[in-house]
VEXGU-805677 format. One line per 10 residues: number of its first residue (from 0); their letters; for each residue x, y, z of N, C-alpha, C, CB. Coordinates in steps of 0.001 Angstrom, whole numbers, plus 500000, padded with zeros to 6 digits. Glycine has a CB too. Layout:
BEGIN
NUM> a> X,Y,Z,X,Y,Z,X,Y,Z,X,Y,Z  ...
***
This chain:
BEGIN
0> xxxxxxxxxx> 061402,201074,614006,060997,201065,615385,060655,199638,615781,059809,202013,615619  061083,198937,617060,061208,197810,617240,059568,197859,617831,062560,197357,618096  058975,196945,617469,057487,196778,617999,057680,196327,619366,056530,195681,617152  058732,195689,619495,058699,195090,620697,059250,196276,621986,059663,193697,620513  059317,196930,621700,060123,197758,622796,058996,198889,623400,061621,198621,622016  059372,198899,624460,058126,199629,625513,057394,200475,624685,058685,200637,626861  057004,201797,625309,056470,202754,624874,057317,203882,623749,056051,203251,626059  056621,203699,622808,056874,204631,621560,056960,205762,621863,055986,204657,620567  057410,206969,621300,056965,207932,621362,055913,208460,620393,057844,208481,621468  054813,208623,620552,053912,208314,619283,054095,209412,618572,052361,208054,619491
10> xxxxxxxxxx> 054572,211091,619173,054321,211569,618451,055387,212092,617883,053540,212090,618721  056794,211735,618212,057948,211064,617384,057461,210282,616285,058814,210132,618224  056897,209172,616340,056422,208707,614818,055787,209584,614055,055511,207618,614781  055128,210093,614463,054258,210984,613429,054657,211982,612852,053246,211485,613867  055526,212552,613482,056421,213551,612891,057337,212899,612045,057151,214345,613887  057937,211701,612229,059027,210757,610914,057747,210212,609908,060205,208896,611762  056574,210101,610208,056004,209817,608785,055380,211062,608075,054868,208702,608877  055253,212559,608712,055493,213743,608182,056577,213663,607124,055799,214646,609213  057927,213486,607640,058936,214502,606939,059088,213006,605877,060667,215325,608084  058533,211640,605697,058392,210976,604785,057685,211276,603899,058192,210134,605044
20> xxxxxxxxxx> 056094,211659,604032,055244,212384,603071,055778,213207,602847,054106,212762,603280  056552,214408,603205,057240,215591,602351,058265,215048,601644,057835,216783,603173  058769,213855,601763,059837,213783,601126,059266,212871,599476,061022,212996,602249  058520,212384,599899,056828,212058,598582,057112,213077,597557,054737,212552,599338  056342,214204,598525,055724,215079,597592,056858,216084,596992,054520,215864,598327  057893,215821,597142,059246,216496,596460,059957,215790,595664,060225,216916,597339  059093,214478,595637,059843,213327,595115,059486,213921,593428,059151,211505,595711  060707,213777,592301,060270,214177,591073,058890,213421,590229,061505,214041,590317  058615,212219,590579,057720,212016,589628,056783,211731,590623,057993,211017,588513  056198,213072,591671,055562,212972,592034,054746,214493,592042,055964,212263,592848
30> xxxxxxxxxx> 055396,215054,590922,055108,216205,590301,053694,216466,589273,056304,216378,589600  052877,216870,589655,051773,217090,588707,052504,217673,587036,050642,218379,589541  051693,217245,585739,050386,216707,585855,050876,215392,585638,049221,217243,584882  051793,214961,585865,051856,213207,585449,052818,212469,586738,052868,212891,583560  051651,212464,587452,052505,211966,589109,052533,210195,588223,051010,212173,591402  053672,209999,589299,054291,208342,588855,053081,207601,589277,055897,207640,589809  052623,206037,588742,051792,205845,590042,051794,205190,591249,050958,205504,589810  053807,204652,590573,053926,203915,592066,053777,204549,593031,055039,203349,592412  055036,205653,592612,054999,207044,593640,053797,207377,594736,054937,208350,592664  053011,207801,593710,051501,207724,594385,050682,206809,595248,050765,207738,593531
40> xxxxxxxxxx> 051019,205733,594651,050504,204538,595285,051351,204038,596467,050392,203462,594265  052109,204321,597056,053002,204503,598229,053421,205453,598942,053857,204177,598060  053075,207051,598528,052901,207796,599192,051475,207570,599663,053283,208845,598673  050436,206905,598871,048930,207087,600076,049129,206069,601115,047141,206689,599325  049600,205251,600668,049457,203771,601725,050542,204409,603116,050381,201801,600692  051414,205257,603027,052093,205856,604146,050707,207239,605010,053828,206694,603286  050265,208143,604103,049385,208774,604407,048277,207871,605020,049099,209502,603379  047799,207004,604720,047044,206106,605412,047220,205245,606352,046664,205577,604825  048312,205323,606754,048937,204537,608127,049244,205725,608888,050426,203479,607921  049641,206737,608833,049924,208446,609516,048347,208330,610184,050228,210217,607992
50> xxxxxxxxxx> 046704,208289,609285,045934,208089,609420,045718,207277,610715,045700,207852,608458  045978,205981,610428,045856,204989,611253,046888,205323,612879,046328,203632,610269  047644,206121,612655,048871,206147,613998,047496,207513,614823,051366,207089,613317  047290,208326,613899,046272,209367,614514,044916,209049,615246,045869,210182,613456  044383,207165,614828,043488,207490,615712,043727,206584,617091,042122,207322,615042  045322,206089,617381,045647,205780,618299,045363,206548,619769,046660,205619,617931  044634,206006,620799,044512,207141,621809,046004,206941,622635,042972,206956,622908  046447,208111,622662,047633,208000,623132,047901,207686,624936,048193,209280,622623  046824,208249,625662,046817,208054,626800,046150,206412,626784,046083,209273,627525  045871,205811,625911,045314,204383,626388,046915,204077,626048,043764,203403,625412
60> xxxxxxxxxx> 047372,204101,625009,048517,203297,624286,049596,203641,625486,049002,203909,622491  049930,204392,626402,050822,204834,627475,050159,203900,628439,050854,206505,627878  048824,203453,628862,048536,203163,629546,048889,201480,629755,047544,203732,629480  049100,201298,628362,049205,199405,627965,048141,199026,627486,049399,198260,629196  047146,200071,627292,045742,198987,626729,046312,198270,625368,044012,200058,626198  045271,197125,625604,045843,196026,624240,045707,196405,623020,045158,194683,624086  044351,196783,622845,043307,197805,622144,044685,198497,620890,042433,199337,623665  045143,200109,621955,045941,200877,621574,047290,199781,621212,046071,202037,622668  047628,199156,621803,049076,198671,621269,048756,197686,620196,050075,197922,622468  048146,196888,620069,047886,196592,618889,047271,197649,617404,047087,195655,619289
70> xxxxxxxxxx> 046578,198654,617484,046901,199551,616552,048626,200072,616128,046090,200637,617055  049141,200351,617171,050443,200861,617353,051387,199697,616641,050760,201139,619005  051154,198531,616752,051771,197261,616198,051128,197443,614805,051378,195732,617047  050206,197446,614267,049928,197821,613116,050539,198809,611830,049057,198117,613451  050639,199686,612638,051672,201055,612151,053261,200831,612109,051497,202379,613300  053374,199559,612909,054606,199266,612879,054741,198567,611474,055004,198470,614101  054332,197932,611357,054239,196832,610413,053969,197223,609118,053286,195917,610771  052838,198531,609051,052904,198744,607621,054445,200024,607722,051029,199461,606896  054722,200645,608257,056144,201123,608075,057228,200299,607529,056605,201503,609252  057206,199089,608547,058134,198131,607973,057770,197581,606295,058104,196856,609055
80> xxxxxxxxxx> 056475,197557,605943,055706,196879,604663,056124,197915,603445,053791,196791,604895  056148,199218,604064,056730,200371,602953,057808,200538,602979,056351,201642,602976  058488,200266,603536,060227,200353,603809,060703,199251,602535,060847,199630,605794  060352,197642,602808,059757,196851,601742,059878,197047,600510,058665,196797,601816  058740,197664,600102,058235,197924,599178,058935,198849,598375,057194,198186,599467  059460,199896,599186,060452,201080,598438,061439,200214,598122,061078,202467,599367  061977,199506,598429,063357,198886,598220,063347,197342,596969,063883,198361,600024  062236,196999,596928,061804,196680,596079,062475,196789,594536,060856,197160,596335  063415,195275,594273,064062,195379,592887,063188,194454,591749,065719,194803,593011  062390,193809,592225,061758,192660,591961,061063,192723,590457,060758,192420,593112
90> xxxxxxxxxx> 060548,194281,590727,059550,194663,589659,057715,194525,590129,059955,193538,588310  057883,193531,591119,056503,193544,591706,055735,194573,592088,056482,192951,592654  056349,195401,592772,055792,196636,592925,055025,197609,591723,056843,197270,593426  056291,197340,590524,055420,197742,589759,054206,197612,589042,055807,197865,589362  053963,195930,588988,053010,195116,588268,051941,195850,589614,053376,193060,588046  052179,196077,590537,050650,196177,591291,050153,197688,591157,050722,195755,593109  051119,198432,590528,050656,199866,590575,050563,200327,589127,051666,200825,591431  050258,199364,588201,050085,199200,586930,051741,200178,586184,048295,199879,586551  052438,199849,586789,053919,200489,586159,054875,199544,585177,054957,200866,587504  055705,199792,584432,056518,199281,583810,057918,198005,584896,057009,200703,583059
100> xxxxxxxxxx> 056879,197053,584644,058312,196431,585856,059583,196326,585512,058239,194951,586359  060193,196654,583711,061563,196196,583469,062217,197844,583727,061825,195342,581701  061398,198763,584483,061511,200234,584496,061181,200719,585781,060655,200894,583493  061581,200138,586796,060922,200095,588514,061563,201482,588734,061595,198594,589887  060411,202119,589281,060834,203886,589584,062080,203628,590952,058946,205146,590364  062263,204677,590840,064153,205701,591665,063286,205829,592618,065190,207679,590961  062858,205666,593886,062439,206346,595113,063553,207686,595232,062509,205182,596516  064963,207076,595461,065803,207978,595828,066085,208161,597250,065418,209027,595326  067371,208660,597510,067538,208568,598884,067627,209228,599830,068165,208180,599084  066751,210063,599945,065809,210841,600645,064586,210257,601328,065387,211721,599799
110> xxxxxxxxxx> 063353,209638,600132,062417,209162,600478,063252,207750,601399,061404,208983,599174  063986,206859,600842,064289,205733,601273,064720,205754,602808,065241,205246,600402  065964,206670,602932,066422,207412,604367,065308,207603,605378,067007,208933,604103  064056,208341,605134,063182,208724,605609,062184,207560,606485,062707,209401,604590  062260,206311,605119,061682,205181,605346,061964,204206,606360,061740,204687,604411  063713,204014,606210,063925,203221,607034,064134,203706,608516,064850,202592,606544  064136,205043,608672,064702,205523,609953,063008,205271,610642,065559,207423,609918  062075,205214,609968,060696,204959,610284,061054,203023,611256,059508,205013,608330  061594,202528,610432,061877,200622,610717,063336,201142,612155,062932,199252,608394  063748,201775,612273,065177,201601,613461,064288,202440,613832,067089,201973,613327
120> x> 064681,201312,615366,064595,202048,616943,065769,202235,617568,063815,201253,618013
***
């Protein structure tokens, strides 16, 4: 979603970072009892920006307050930061989620699909 472009539909986003968290929690090594921890550790940081899009007031953010669009720019940005991060060959990702970096987990392309359609407007 282009930050720059008028009014969002906010609750169009929220519903694409829904069917991203479901696509998380179907993700295989995100299966109890031994969830991955990148897995984990990037499914919360999406749950926590879903968070962050929820306490956007939507009638300010329609309205232009700066307030609301700068939250809304926020949410942009960590979408774009997890989009990133999933795609991620580097191994870095893994060193921060205490994972094997010569062994960087499969998102798969489902979760990934999910991700970037989050980044296109």
């Amino acid at each position: 979603m282009s930050g720059q472009a008028g009014n969002l539909d906010l609750e169009s986003l929220n519903e694409q970072i829904s069917e991203l968290l479901d696509a998380f929690e179907a993700h295989p090594q995100m299966q109890p009892p031994a969830t991955h921890p990148t897995v984990f550790f990037l499914m919360d940081f999406v749950r926590n920006t879903q968070k962050e899009l929820k306490r956007v007031d939507a009638q300010k953010y329609a309205a232009g307050d700066q307030a609301a669009r700068e939250q809304v720019q926020e949410v942009i940005g960590r979408n774009q930061f997890a989009c990133m991060l999933l795609n991620d060959s580097s191994g870095r990702l893994s060193l921060m989620t205490g994972s094997d970096p010569n062994n960087p987990v499969d998102f798969g392309a489902d979760v990934k699909a999910k991700a970037r359609a989050l980044t296109e407007g």
